[in-house]
N, C-alpha and C positions, 0 to 999 in steps of 0.2 A: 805304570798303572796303579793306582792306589788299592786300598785295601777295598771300600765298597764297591769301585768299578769290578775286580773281580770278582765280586759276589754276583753284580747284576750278571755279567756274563756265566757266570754257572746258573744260576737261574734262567736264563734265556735257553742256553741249552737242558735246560730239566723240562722248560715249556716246550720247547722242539721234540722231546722225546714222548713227554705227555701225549701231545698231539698224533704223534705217530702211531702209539700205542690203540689210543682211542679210535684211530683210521680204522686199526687190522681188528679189533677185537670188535666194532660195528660191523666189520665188511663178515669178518671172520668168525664168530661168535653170535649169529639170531639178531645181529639188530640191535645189539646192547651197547650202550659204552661203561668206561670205568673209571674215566674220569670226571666226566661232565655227567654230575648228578642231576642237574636241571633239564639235562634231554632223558634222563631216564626217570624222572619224575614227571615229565608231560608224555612219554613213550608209556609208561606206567599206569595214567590216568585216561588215555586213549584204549590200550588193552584193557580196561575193565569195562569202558564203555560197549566194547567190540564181543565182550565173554572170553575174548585169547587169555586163558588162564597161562597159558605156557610161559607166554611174555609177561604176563602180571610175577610169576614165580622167577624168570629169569632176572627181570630191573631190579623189583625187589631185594636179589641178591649180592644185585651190586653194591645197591645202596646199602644194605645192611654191612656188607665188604668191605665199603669205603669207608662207614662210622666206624666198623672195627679197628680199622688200618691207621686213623685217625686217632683212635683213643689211645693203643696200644705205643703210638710216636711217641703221641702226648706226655704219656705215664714215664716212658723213655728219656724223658730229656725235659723234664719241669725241673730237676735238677741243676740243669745244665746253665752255662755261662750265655748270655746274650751275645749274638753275630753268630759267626760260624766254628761253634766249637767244633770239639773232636767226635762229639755225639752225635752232632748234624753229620758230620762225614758218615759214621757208620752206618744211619740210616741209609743215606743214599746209597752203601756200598750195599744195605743190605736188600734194598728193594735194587741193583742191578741182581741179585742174586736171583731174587724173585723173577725177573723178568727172563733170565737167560732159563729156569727152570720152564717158566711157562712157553718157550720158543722150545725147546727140546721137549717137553710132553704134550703139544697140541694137538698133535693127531691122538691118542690113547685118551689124553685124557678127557673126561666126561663133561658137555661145552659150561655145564652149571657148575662145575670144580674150575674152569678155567676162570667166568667170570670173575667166581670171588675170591681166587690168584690176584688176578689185575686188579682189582676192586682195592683190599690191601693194600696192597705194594702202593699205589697212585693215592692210597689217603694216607698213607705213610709219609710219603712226598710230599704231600697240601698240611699237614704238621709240620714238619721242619721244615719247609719254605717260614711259614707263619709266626715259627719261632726264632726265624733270624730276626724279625723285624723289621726289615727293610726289602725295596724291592715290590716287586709284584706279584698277583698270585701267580703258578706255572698251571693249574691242573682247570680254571674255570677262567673266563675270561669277559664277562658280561660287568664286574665290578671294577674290572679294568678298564673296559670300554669308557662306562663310564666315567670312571678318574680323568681318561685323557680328553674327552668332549667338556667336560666339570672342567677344566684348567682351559681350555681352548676358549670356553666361553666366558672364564673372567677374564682371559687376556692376561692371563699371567704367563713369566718365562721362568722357567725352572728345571731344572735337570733330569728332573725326575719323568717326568712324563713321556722323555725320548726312549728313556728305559723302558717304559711301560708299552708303546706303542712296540718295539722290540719285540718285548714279552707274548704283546698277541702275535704279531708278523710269524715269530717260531713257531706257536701253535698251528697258525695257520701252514704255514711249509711242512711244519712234522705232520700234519693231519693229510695235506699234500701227501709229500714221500710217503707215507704209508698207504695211502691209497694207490701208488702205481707200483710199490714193489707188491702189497696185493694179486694188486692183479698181474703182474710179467709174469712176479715168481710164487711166492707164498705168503700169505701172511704173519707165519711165522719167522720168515726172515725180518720181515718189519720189527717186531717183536726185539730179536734179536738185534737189529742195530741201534732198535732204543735200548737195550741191556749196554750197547757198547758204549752208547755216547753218555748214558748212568756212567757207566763203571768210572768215566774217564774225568769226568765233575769229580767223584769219589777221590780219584787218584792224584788230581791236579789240587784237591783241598790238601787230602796230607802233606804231598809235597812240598805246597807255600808255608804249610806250619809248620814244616822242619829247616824252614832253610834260617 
């Protein structure tokens, strides 16, 4: 497998966890997601129509979570080498960190500290996706869509866009799985096995760069 085919597959798997994520912390967390800022910017604009300040104060947090989470990659790794340096790994290692924190404090802790837990960590993720350069996004998937109907309807073939379709198919299965482990067990197991399958992107990068 070459060098960018394992990238799209760790990103497919980041999109799988994404998704997962975003299942348990909507089912589990008031309605919110943390990674699809376009559903909590229309969730956002309906709560103010409604007066639910509660939900205006919860989206809002994500969003502002997720630009943080964003900036603070960003800041992270402008340095950094183009593809998948050693910088992009740490991120990811470090939002599995994030993730496994937020699956062990969900119950204690407070559901507007959890949002913007997840909110970070998952815009942490939509940076270093962004700065590999290649690939798709894992954390929103409308510009993806796009991409692969855009190439369907020039009739063009290219490799790329298998990927892409991938890329949604995992969000949609991680959105999936996270909605029935949800509901069997907890949402925080969801949580948790998006921390694992993080961690495991993290661990399968260093790996290839040490061999």
């Amino acid at each position: 497998m070459g060098g960018e085919a394992y990238i799209h597959v760790r990103l497919v798997a980041l999109a799988a966890a994404a998704g997962c994520v975003d299942a348990a912390t909507y089912l589990g967390l008031d309605g919110v997601f943390v990674a699809n800022q376009t559903g909590n910017t229309v969730l956002m604009g309906i709560a103010v129509s409604q007066g639910d300040w509660h939900q205006v104060v919860r989206t809002a947090g994500a969003v502002a979570a997720f630009c943080a989470g964003v900036l603070v990659a960003a800041r992270a790794l402008r340095a950094a080498a183009s593809g998948w340096p050693a910088r992009v790994s740490a991120v990811v290692a470090l939002q599995a960190v994030g993730l496994g924190v937020l699956a062990v404090a969900w119950g204690p802790l407070p559901t507007l500290a959890g949002i913007a837990l997840g909110g970070l960590v998952l815009g942490a993720q939509s940076a270093a996706t962004m700065h590999i350069g290649i690939g798709w996004p894992t954390t929103f998937v409308t510009g993806t869509l796009t991409r692969i109907f855009t190439e369907m309807g020039r009739h063009t073939r290219t490799f790329g866009p298998r990927w892409a379709v991938a890329t949604w198919a995992a969000y949609l299965c991680g959105a999936a799985a996270g909605g029935l482990l949800e509901r069997a067990v907890d949402a925080r197991l969801a949580v948790a096995v998006a921390a694992a399958a993080t961690a495991a992107v993290a661990l399968s990068a260093w790996l290839r760069a040490g061999r």
